[in-house]
C-alpha positions, 0 to 999 in steps of 0.5 A, spaced: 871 466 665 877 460 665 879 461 659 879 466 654 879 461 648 877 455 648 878 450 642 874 443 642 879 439 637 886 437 636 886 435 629 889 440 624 885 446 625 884 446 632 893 446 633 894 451 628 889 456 631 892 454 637 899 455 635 896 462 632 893 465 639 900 462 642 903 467 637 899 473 638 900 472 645 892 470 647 892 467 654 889 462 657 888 458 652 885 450 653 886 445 647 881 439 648 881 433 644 877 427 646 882 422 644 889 420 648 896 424 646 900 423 641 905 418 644 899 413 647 896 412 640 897 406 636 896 404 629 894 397 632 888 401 635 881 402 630 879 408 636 887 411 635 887 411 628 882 417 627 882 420 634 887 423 638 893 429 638 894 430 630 886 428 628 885 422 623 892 426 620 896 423 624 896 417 620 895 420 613 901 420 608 901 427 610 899 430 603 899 438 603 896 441 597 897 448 595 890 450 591 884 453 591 881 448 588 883 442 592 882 440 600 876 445 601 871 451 600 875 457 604 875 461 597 869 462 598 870 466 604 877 470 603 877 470 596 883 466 591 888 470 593 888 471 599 887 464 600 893 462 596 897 468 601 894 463 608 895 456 604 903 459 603 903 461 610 901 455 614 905 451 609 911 454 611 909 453 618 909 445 617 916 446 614 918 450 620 915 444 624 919 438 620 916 438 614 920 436 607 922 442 603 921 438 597 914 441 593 911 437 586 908 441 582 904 444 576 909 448 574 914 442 570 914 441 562 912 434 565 906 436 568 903 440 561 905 435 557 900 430 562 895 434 563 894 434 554 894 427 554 889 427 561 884 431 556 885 427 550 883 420 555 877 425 557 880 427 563 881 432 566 888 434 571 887 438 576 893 444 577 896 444 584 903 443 588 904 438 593 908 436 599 909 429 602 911 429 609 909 421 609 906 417 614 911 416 619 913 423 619 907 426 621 908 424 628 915 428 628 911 433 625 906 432 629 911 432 636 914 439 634 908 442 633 906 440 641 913 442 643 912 449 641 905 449 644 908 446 651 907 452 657 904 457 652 897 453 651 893 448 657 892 441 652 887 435 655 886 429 651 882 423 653 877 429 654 871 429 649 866 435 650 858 433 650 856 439 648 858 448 647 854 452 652 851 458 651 848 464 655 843 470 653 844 467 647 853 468 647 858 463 647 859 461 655 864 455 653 863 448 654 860 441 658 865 435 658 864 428 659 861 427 667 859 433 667 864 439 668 862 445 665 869 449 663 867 457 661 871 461 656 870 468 653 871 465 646 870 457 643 873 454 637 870 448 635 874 444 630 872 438 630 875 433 624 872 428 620 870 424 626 865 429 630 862 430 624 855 427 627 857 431 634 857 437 629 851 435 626 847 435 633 851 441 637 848 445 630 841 443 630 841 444 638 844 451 637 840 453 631 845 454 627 844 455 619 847 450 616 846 445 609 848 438 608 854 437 603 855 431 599 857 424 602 864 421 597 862 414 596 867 410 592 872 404 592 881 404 593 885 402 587 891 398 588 895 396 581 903 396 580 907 403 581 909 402 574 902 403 571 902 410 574 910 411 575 910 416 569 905 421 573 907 419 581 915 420 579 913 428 575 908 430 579 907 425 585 899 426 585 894 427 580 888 429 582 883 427 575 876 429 574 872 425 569 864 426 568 861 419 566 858 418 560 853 413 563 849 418 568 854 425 567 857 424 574 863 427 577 868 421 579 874 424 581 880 421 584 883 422 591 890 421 596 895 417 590 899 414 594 906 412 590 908 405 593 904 406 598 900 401 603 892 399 603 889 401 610 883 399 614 879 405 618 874 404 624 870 409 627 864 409 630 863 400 629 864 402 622 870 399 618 872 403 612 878 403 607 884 408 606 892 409 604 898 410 605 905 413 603 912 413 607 917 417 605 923 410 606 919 404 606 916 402 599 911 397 597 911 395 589 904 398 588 900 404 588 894 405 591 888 411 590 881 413 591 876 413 585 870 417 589 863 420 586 859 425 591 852 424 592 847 430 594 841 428 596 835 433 598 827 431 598 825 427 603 831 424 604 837 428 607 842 425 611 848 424 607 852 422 612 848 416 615 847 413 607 854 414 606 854 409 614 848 404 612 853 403 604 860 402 609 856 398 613 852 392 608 860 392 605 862 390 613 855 386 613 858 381 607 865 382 608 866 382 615 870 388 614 873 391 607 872 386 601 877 387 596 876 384 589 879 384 582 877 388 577 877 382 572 872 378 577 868 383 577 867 384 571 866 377 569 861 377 574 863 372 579 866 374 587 873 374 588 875 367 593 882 367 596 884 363 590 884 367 586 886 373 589 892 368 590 893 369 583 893 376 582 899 379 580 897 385 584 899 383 591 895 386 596 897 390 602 891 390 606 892 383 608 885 383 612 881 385 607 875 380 605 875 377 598 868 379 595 863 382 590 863 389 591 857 388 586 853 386 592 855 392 596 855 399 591 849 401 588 848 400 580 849 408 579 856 407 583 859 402 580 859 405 573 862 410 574 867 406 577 869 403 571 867 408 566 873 411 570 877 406 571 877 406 563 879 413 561 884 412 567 887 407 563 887 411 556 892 416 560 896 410 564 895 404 561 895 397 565 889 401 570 884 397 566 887 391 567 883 385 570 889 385 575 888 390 579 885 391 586 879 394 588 877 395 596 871 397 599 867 401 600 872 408 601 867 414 604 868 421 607 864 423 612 864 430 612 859 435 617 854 439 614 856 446 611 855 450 617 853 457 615 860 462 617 862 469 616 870 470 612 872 470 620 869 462 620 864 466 626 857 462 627 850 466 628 852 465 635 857 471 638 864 469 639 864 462 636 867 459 630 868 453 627 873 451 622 876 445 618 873 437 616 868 436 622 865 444 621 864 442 612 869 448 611 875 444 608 878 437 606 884 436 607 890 437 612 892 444 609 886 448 609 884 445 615 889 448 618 888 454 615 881 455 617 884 455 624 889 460 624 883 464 619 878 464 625 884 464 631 886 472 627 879 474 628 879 471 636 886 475 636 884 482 634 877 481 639 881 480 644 886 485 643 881 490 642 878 487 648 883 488 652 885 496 650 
C-alpha cells in the first residue's frame, strides 16, 4: 500500500480527520481535493467559491453551532451526550487554529425572554451557542490549520477523484483524474455539499445502502439590521421553526447574517443565492435563509435533481438569481429595476435580476414563505413589510444518507464516510466533527494493526 489513508475531500471533515490521524501519529496520509489551494482561490471565481482547501466554508460567514439539534445527524450515531463531548472538542480546535473566543448562546436572560415571544408569534427558538469566525477570518483559520498539517500529511489539490476502488470486496484506495490509481489501506470519503452528485454515484456503483434526504428549497431575506437587532445584538442567530397553517409544513430559518452581504454561488452551471457576515466590515442590513424540506419517495425520488431543475427555471428567467420585493410580490406584479430603485431596502447583491419569484416557486413553497415571513414579523416587526427583499431560489444539496456504523464505516471494510457530501451533517462544526469521529476509528485500527 502508498498510503495508509487516503482522504478524498478538504472541506471541514476531510481536514479534521487529517488533523486527527496527523495527531494519533498515522502516517502516510494523502489529503486530496479536486479544487485549487487556498491561496489560488478567488471570490471572483464561481468554480472557487464552493471548491478547493477549506470546502464551500471557506467562503461561508464561518458559523460553528454548538447543538445537537442543528447542523447535522451524529446523535443518532454517538448519542447527544457524547456528541456534545466531540462537538466541544472540535470547537476548541478552531479556537486553537484562530477562531474568536467569543460565544452567543442560549444561556442569557435575553434569549428566554425571546424564546416566550417566539412561541406566542407561533414560532419556535431553536437552543444553540454559536461562534462567528466571520468571512474574512475563514481564511486565517483556514491557513492555520494547513500549517499545522504541513510535513506530517501529503496534500493534492487540483486532483479531483474519479472514483474509490475496491479489491475482494475491500477498500483498495482510488482512481484519479487520467487515470492514477493511488492505493491505501483505508479511504475517508469526505466529499462536501459539492460531490454530493459524485457521492450519489460512487454509492450506487459500490452497493452501498443509503436513503434520500430531503432537498431545502427556499429564498434569502434581505431587510434593515434594525428590524432584527434586538435578536442578532442578544443571541447573533435564530434558528426559528414554524409549521404552516396552509399545508402544516416545517419552514425554518437558516445562516442569519447580522450586516452582512447577499451572495451569488455557482456549481455545476447552476447559479444559487447565499450570505454572509464579516466581523469588521459592516453592511445596514440582515440577511437570512427562509427553507422548507422537501421529501419525495414514489415514483419520483431524486431530491437533488428537483432541487437543480427549480435553481435552474429561476436562472432560466433571471439570467441568474431574481431578487423582488415582498410588496411586488404580494401585489401580483414583477419587481423592474425602478422599482427595486425605490426600496428602502438597498440590495448588496448587486447582480441579482429584478423578477417574479412567483414564476419560479411552486404554489405550495411560496405560502409557506409568506406564512413564514408573518409569524416572523409577530416577534420582529418590520419583516413583513413590503420593503423587504427576497432572492431566489436558495437550495442545499445534500447527498443521500449513506448508511454507516457509529464509526462512520460503510458496508465496505475499511471505508468511511463523513460530513455534508456523505448526508451525515449540515453545517461546518459537525462536519468537521464526523471527520475526527471516522479518523479515531481509522487510528485505533491501524494501531491494533501495527501491534
Amino acid at each position: 500500500m502508498e498510503y495508509e489513508v487516503i482522504i478524498i475531500g478538504a472541506g471541514p471533515g476531510g481536514i479534521f480527520a487529517a488533523l486527527t490521524l496527523a495527531d494519533l501519529g498515522i502516517s502516510p496520509v494523502l489529503l486530496i481535493e479536486q479544487g485549487r489551494d487556498l491561496g489560488k482561490r478567488t471570490r471572483g471565481n464561481a468554480s472557487d467559491m464552493l471548491c478547493g482547501w477549506g470546502g464551500a466554508g471557506a467562503y461561508s460567514d464561518g458559523k460553528l453551532t454548538l447543538s445537537t439539534e442543528v447542523g447535522g445527524f451524529l446523535s443518532d450515531y454517538v448519542g447527544r451526550n457524547a456528541l456534545l463531548e466531540l462537538l466541544s472538542h472540535t470547537d476548541k480546535l478552531y479556537v486553537a487554529h484562530g477562531a474568536p473566543d467569543q460565544l452567543y448562546g442560549e444561556t442569557s436572560a435575553a434569549f428566554e425572554e425571546l424564546s416566550d415571544r417566539a412561541r406566542i408569534a407561533d414560532l419556535e427558538l431553536v437552543p444553540m451557542r454559536v461562534r462567528h469566525i466571520g468571512t474574512e477570518n475563514c481564511s486565517v483559520v483556514l491557513k492555520n490549520l494547513q500549517q499545522s498539517l504541513v510535513g506530517r500529511v501529503e496534500i493534492r489539490t487540483d486532483s479531483p477523484v474519479e472514483n474509490i476502488l475496491t479489491e475482494n470486496g475491500r477498500i483498495a484506495g482510488v482512481e484519479i483524474a487520467g487515470g492514477q490509481k493511488v492505493h491505501s489501506r483505508f479511504v475517508l470519503a469526505a466529499p462536501g455539499r459539492t460531490g454530493s452528485r459524485w457521492m450519489k454515484g460512487q454509492a450506487e456503483l459500490l452497493g452501498l445502502k443509503s436513503m434520500a434526504s430531503p432537498v431545502d428549497l427556499g429564498v434569502r431575506v434581505e431587510l434593515p439590521a434594525i428590524v432584527l437587532k434586538e435578536i442578532t445584538d442578544a443571541i447573533y442567530e435564530s434558528k426559528l421553526i414554524h409549521y404552516s397553517k396552509t399545508f402544516d409544513d416545517k419552514i425554518r430559518t437558516f445562516c442569519m447574517n447580522p450586516y452582512g452581504e447577499v451572495v451569488c454561488e455557482e456549481f455545476d452551471s447552476v447559479a444559487t443565492v447565499n450570505g454572509h457576515s464579516h466581523t469588521k466590515a459592516k453592511s445596514g442590513n440582515t440577511n437570512f435563509a427562509i427553507l422548507v424540506s422537501s421529501m419525495f419517495t414514489e415514483p419520483f425520488n431524486d431530491p437533488i435533481g428537483y432541487g437543480r431543475y427549480i435553481a435552474r427555471l429561476a436562472n432560466l428567467l433571471g439570467n441568474g438569481v431574481i431578487v423582488q420585493r415582498l410588496g411586488d410580490l404580494l401585489s401580483g406584479r414583477r419587481s423592474t429595476p425602478g422599482r427595486i430603485a425605490r426600496c428602502l431596502t438597498r440590495p448588496t447583491l448587486s447582480n441579482a435580476t429584478p423578477g417574479d419569484l412567483s414564476f419560479v416557486l411552486p404554489y405550495r413553497l411560496l405560502v409557506n414563505i409568506l406564512e413564514m415571513l408573518q409569524a416572523l414579523d409577530k416577534l420582529a416587526p418590520g419583516v413583513y413589510s413590503r420593503h423587504t427583499l427576497l432572492y431566489g431560489v436558495e437550495v442545499k444539496f445534500y447527498s443521500n444518507r449513506i448508511d454507516v456504523s457509529p464509526e462512520m464505516e460503510t458496508g465496505i471494510p475499511n471505508l468511511f464516510v463523513v460530513g455534508d457530501g456523505a448526508g451525515v451533517s449540515r453545517g461546518l462544526l459537525q462536519a468537521s466533527a464526523s471527520g475526527i469521529l471516522a479518523a479515531r476509528a481509522i487510528g485505533g485500527r491501524i494501531r491494533e494493526i501495527s501491534s
